[in-house]
ROKOLGU-419420 format. One line per 4 residues: their letters; for each residue x, y negated, z negated of C-alpha. Coordinates in Angstrom, 2 decimals. Last residue first. Layout:
A = X:Y:Z | ... $
//
This chain:
XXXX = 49.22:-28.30:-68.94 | 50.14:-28.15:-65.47 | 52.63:-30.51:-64.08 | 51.82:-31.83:-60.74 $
XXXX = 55.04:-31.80:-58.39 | 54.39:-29.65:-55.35 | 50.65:-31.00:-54.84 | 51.72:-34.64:-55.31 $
XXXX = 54.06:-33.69:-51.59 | 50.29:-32.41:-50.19 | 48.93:-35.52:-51.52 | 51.17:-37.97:-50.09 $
XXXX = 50.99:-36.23:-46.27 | 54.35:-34.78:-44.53 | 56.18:-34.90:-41.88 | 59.89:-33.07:-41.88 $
XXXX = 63.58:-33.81:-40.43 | 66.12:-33.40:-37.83 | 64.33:-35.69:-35.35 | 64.57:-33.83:-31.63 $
XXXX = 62.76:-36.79:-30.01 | 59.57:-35.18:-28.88 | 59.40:-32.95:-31.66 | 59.91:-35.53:-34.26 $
XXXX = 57.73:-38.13:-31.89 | 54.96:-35.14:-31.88 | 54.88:-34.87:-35.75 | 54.65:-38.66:-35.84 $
XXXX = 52.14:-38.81:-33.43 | 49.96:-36.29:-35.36 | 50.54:-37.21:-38.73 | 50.16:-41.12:-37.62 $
XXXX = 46.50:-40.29:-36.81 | 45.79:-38.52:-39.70 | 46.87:-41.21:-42.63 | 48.87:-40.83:-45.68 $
XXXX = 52.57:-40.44:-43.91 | 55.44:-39.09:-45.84 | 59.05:-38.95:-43.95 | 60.76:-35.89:-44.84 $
XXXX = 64.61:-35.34:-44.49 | 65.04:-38.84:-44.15 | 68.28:-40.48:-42.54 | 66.91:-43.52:-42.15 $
XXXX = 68.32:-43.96:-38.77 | 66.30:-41.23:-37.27 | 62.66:-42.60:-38.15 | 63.56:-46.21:-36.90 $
XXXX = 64.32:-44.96:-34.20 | 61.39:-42.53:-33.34 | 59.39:-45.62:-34.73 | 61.04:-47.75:-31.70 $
XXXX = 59.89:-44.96:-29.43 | 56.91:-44.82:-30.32 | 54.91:-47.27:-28.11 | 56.79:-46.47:-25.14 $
XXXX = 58.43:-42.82:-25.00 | 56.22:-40.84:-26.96 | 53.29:-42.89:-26.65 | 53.43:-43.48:-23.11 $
XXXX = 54.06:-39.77:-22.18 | 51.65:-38.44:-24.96 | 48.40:-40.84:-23.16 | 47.09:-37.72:-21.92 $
XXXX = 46.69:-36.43:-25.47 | 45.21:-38.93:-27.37 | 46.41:-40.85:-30.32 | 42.94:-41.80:-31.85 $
XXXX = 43.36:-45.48:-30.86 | 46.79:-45.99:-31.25 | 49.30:-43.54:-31.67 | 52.87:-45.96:-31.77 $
XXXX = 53.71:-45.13:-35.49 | 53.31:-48.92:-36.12 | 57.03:-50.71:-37.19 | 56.86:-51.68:-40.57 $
XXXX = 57.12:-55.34:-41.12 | 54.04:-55.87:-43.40 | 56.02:-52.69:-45.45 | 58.94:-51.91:-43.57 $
XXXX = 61.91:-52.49:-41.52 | 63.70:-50.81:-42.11 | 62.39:-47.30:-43.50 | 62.77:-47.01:-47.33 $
XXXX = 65.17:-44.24:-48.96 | 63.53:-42.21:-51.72 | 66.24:-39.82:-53.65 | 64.61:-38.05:-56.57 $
XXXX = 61.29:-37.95:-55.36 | 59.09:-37.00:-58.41 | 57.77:-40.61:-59.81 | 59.33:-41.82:-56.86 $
XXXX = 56.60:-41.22:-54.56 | 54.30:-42.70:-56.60 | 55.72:-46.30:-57.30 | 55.85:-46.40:-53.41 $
XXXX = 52.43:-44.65:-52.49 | 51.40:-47.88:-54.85 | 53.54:-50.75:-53.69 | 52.11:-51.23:-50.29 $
XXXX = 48.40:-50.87:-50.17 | 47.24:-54.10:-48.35 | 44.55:-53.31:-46.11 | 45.90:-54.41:-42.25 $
XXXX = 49.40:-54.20:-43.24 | 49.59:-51.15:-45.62 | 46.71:-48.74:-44.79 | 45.44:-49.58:-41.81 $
XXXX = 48.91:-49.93:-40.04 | 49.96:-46.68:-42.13 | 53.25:-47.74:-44.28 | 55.90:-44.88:-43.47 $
XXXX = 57.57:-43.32:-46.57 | 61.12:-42.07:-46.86 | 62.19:-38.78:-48.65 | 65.47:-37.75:-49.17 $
XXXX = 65.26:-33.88:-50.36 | 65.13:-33.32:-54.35 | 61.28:-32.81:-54.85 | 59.86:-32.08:-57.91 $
XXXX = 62.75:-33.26:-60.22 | 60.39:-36.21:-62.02 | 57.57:-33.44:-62.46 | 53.94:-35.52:-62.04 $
XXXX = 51.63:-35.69:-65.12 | 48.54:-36.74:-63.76 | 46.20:-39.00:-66.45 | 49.05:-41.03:-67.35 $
XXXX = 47.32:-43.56:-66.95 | 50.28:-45.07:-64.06 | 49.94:-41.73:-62.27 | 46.35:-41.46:-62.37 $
XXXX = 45.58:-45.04:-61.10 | 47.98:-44.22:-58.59 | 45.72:-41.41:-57.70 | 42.83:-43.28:-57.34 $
XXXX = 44.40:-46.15:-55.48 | 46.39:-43.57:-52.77 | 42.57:-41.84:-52.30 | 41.26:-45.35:-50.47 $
XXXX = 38.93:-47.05:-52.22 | 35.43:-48.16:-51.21 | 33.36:-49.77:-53.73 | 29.51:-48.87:-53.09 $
XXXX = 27.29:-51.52:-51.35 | 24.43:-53.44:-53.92 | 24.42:-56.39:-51.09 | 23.79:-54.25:-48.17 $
XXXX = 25.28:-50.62:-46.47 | 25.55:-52.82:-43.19 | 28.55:-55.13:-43.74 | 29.60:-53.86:-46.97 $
XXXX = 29.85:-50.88:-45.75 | 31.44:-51.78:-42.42 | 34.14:-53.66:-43.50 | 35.94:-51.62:-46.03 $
XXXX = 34.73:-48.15:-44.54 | 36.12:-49.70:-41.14 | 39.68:-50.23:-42.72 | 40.01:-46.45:-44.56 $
XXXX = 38.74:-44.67:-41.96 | 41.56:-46.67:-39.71 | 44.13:-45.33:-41.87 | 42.97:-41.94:-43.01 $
XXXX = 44.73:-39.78:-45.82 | 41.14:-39.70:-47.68 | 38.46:-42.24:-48.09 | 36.79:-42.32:-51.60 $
XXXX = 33.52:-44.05:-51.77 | 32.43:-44.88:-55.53 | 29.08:-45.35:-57.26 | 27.60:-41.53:-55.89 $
XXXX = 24.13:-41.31:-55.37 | 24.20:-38.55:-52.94 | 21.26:-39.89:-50.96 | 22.35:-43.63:-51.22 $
XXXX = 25.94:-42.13:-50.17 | 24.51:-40.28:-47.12 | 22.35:-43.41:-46.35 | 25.53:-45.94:-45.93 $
XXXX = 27.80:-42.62:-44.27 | 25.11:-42.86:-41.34 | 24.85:-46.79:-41.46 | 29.21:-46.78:-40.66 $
XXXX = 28.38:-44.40:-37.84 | 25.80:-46.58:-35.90 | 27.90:-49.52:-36.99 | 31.19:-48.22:-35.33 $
XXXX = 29.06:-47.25:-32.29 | 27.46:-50.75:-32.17 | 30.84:-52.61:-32.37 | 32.10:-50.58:-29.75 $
XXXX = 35.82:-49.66:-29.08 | 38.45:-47.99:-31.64 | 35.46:-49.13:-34.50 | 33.44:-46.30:-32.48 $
XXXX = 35.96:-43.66:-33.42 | 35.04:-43.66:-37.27 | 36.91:-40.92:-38.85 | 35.63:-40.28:-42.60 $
XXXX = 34.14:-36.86:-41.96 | 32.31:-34.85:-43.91 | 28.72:-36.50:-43.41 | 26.31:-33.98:-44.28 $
XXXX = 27.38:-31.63:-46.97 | 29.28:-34.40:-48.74 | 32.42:-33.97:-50.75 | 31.95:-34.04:-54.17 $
XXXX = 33.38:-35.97:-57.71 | 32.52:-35.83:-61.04 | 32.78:-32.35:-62.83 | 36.63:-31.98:-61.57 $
XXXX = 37.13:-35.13:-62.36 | 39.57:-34.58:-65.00 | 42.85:-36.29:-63.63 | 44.31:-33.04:-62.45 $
XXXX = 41.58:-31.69:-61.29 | 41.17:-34.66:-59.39 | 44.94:-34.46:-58.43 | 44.32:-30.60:-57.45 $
XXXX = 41.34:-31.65:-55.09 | 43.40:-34.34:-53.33 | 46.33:-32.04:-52.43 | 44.12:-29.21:-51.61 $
XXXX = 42.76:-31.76:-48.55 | 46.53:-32.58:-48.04 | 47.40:-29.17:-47.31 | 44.53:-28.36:-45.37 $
XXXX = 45.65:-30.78:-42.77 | 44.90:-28.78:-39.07 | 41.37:-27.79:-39.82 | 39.40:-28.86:-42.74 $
XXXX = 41.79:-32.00:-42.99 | 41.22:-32.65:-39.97 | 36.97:-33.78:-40.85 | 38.84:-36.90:-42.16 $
XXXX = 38.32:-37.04:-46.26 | 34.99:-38.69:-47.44 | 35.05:-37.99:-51.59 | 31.92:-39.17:-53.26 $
XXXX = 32.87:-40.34:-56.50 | 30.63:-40.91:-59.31 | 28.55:-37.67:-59.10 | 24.60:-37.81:-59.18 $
XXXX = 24.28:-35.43:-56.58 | 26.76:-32.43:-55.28 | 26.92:-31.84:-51.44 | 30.26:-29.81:-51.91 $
XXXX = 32.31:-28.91:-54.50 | 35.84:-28.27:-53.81 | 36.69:-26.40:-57.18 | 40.63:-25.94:-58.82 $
XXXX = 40.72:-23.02:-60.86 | 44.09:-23.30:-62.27 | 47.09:-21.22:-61.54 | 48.96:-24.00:-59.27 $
XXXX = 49.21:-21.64:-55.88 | 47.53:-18.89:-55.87 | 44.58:-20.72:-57.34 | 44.88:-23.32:-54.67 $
XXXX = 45.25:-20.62:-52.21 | 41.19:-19.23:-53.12 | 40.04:-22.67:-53.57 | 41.55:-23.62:-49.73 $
XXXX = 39.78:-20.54:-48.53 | 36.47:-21.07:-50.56 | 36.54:-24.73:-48.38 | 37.16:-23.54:-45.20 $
XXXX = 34.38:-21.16:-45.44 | 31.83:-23.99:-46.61 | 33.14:-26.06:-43.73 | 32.26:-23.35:-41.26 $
XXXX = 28.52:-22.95:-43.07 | 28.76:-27.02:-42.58 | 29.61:-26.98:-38.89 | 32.36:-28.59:-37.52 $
XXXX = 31.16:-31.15:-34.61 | 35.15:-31.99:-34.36 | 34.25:-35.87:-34.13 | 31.65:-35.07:-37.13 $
XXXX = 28.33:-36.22:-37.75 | 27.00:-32.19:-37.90 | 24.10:-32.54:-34.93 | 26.47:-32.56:-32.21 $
XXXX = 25.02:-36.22:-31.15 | 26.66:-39.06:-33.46 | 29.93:-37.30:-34.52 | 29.99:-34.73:-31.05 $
XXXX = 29.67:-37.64:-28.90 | 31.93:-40.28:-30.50 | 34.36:-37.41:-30.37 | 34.15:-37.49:-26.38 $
XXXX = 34.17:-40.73:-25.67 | 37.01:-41.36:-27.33 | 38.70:-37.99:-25.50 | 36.95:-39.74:-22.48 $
XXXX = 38.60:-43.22:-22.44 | 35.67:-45.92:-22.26 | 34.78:-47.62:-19.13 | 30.97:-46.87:-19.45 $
XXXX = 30.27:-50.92:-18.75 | 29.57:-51.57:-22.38 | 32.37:-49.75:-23.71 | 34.85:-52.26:-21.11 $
XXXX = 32.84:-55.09:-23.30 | 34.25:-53.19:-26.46 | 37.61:-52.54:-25.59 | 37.83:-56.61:-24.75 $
XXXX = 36.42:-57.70:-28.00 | 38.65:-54.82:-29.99 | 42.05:-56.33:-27.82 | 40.48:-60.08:-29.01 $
XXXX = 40.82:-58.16:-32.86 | 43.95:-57.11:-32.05 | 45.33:-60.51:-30.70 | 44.30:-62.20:-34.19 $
XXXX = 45.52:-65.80:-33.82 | 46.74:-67.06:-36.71 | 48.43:-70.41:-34.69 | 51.98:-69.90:-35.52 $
XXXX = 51.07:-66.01:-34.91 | 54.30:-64.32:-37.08 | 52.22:-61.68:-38.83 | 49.85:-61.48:-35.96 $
XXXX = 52.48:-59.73:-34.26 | 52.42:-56.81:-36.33 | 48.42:-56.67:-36.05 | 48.59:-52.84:-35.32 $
XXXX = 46.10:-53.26:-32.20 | 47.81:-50.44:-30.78 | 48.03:-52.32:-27.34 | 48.29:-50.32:-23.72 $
XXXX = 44.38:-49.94:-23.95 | 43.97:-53.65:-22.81 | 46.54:-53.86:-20.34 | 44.79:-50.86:-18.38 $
XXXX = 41.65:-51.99:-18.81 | 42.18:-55.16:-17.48 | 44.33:-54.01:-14.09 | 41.21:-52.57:-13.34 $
XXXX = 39.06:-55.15:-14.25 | 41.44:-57.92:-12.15 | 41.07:-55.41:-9.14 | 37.23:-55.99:-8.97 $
XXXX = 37.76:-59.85:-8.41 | 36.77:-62.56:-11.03 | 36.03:-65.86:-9.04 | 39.15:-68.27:-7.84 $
XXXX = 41.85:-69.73:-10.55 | 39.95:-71.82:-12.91 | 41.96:-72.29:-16.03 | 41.77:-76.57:-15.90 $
XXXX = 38.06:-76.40:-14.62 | 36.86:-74.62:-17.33 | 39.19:-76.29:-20.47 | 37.60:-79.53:-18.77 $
XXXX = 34.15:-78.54:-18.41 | 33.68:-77.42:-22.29 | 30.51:-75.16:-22.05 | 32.91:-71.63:-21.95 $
XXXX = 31.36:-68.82:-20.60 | 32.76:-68.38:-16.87 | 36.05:-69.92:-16.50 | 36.82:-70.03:-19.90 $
XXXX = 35.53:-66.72:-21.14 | 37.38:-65.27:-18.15 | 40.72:-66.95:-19.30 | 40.45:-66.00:-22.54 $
XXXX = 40.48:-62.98:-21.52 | 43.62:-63.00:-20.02 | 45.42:-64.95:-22.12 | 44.80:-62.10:-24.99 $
XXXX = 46.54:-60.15:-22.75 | 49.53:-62.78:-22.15 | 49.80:-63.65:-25.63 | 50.32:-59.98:-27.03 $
XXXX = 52.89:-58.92:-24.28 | 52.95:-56.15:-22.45 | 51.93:-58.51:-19.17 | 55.52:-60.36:-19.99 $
XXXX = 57.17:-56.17:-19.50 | 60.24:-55.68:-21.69 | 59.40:-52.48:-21.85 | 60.64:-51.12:-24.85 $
XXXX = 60.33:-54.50:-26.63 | 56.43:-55.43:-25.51 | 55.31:-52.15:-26.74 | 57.11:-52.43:-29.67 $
XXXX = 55.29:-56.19:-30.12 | 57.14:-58.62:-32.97 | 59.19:-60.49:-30.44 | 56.24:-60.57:-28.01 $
XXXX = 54.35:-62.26:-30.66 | 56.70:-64.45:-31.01 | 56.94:-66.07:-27.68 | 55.67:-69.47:-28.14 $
XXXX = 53.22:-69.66:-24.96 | 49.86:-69.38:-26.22 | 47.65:-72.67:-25.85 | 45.39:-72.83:-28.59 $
XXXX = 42.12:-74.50:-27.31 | 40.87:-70.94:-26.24 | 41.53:-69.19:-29.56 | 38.89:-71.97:-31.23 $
XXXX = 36.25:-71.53:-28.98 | 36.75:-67.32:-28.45 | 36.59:-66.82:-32.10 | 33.09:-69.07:-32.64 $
XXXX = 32.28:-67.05:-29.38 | 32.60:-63.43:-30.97 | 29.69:-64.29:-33.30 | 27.41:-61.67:-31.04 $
XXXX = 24.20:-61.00:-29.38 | 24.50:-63.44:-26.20 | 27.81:-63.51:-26.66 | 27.94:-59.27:-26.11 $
XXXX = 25.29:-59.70:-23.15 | 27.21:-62.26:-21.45 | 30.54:-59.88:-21.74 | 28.55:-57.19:-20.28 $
XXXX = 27.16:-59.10:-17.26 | 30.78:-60.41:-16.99 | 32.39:-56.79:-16.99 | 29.46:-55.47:-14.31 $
XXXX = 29.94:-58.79:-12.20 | 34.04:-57.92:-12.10 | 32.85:-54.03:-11.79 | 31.07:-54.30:-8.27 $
XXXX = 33.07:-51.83:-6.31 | 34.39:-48.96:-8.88 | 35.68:-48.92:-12.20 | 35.50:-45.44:-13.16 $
XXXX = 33.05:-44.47:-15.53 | 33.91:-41.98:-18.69 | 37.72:-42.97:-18.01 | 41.05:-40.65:-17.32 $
XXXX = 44.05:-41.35:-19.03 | 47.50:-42.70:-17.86 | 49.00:-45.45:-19.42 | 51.14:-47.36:-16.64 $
XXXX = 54.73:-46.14:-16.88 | 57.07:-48.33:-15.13 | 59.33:-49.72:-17.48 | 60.01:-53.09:-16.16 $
XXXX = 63.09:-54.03:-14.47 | 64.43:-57.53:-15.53 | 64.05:-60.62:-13.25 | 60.22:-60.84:-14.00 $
XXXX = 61.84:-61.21:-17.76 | 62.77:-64.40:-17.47 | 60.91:-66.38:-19.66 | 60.61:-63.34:-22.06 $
XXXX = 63.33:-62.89:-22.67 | 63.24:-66.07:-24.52 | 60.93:-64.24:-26.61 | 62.69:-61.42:-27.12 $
XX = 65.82:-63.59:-28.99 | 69.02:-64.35:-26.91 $
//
């Protein structure tokens, strides 16, 4: 019997009890049905979201295979962990309330929105990863994730936003250094003589992390954790363009140093407000190219957003993986073929491989120098999401330890890796955690930092 037929009868199975636990800027409270459909009027009102909402609510949702691709949905076997049925939801309030044809309203109309239906909302609708898995099999296309982003971002406009969120969004658009870790640039500049002072060490060259240089090609936006917890893969990146002779023709910028966008996790105006800072840094820099480092969703919302709001004459965005395969296959970066002799498997980053469409590169990469690469199964479009979610935060560890990653975990352990390479920060810290949390005999590591071990020098 397949998930989705489950999933007719699933009421009969016990659920995993585990509701995701993590404490909100504003509480919902007496009154928050009229506060979510104030907000909701307000987002139509100044939005295209109702084009979506027109078609998606003439589709009617029962097939079942989203739930068949959902992780969330398999562990617990839960029908509201379904994609359909949260979706269904608010579709349902857009139909009842919003939606001008009278006989889609009056067919859906089940009594007025009550105060408990918002609770129950928000937790449903930060339970999903929005890794677009089960859009793959949608017979009707429909883009659950993207209805997930609508309903995050009406909860935003009511103050029901999840604090660690809220909290970076604060310190990148209000600590003054437009970073979620509100790192200051004479602490960056530290960092950064550091990292020159162990790349030297390391590869014998005198490999430069310049900062805040002009007229440069490539402006390099890594996330701000590479400064901190990720230095490896931030001295990964500045040996390959080294490496590749761009040592005179790249920078990172001494105002906007991080590529993390935590407003596309909820608000379309906080993702914008971010997206338009990076837009003027790179007009003042006056760089042609934006690199985004090891960062999934960084990579995504730099995509979208600056062409969105940086205009017609926007920069090309790559992600670091394209400039270095364009190394690798140019010959540019000369990478030993015995470098690294452990089994190595690589995880495709939502953002990066499903939802942007870098696949074969990190693959034709890795085994330039891996001698023994094993894939993960299943993987590339298929590829199970790490289980983080928005920003993996910390008082949500139970659920995505044991819920949302625990099909990765096992997907992880059969492989039989003894490093598993992951090019984005928010699946380096869940999938560290799942190793530890699982007791996975093996290592995480970023692309660049494994390039790092096998450039040859000239």
């Amino acid at each position: 019997m397949s998930d989705s037929q489950e999933q007719g009868s699933a009421s009969q199975e016990p659920a995993v009890p585990n509701p995701l636990p993590f404490s909100v800027e504003t509480p919902c409270g007496p009154g928050c049905a009229e506060k979510f459909l104030d907000a909701f009027r307000a987002i139509l009102k100044h939005s295209n979201y109702a084009a979506m909402l027109d078609q998606y609510a003439r589709v009617d949702m029962r097939c079942g295979h989203c739930a068949d691709m959902c992780q969330i949905y398999k562990t617990t076997k839960d029908p509201k962990d379904s994609p359909c049925y949260r979706t269904q939801v608010l579709l349902n309030i857009y139909r009842n309330y919003f939606m001008l044809d009278a006989g889609k309203k009056s067919a859906c109309k089940k009594g007025p929105l009550q105060d408990r239906d918002i609770i129950e909302f928000v937790d449903s609708y930060y339970r999903c990863t929005t890794c677009r898995r089960c859009t793959q099999e949608c017979p009707a296309g429909i883009d659950h994730a993207l209805v997930t982003h609508l309903g995050r971002y009406i909860l935003s406009e009511m103050g029901v936003i999840p604090k660690p969120l809220q909290a970076a969004v604060r310190n990148q658009i209000e600590g003054g250094h437009n970073n979620i870790m509100n790192m200051s640039l004479p602490a960056l500049q530290d960092t950064v003589e550091f990292l020159e002072e162990d790349l030297q060490d390391l590869t014998g060259q005198e490999i430069r992390i310049p900062i805040g240089k002009r007229g440069v090609d490539y402006i390099f936006y890594p996330p701000v954790s590479d400064f901190m917890s990720e230095a490896e893969t931030l001295m990964g990146h500045a040996a390959v363009f080294h490496a590749m002779g761009l040592g005179d023709n790249w920078t990172i910028s001494d105002q906007v140093y991080d590529s993390k966008n935590y407003g596309y996790y909820y608000s379309d105006w906080i993702f914008e407000r971010v997206m338009k800072t990076m837009a003027e840094d790179i007009k003042r820099l006056g760089g042609k190219f934006i690199v985004i480092g090891e960062c999934g969703h960084a990579t995504k919302a730099s995509k979208i957003g600056m062409a969105s709001w940086h205009g017609p004459k926007a920069p090309h965005v790559l992600n670091s993986i394209e400039l270095l395969y364009d190394g690798v296959v140019s010959g540019k970066l000369k990478l030993n073929p015995d470098a690294v002799t452990e089994k190595v498997t690589y995880h495709d980053p939502c953002n990066i491989g499903r939802n942007y469409g870098l696949f074969d590169e990190p693959r034709y990469i890795l085994k330039q120098f891996c001698r023994n690469f094993v894939e993960l199964k299943p993987n590339r479009a298929m590829n199970w999401c790490c289980g983080g979610g928005p920003s993996s935060m910390d008082d949500t560890k139970e659920f995505r330890m044991d819920i949302s990653g625990k099909l990765k975990a096992e997907q992880l352990k059969n492989s039989g890796a003894d490093i598993v390479v992951s090019p984005c920060a928010n699946c380096k810290k869940q999938i560290s955690e799942l190793i530890a949390h699982h007791g996975l005999n093996m290592q995480r590591s970023g692309l660049h930092d494994l390039v790092l071990k096998a450039i040859v020098w000239d």
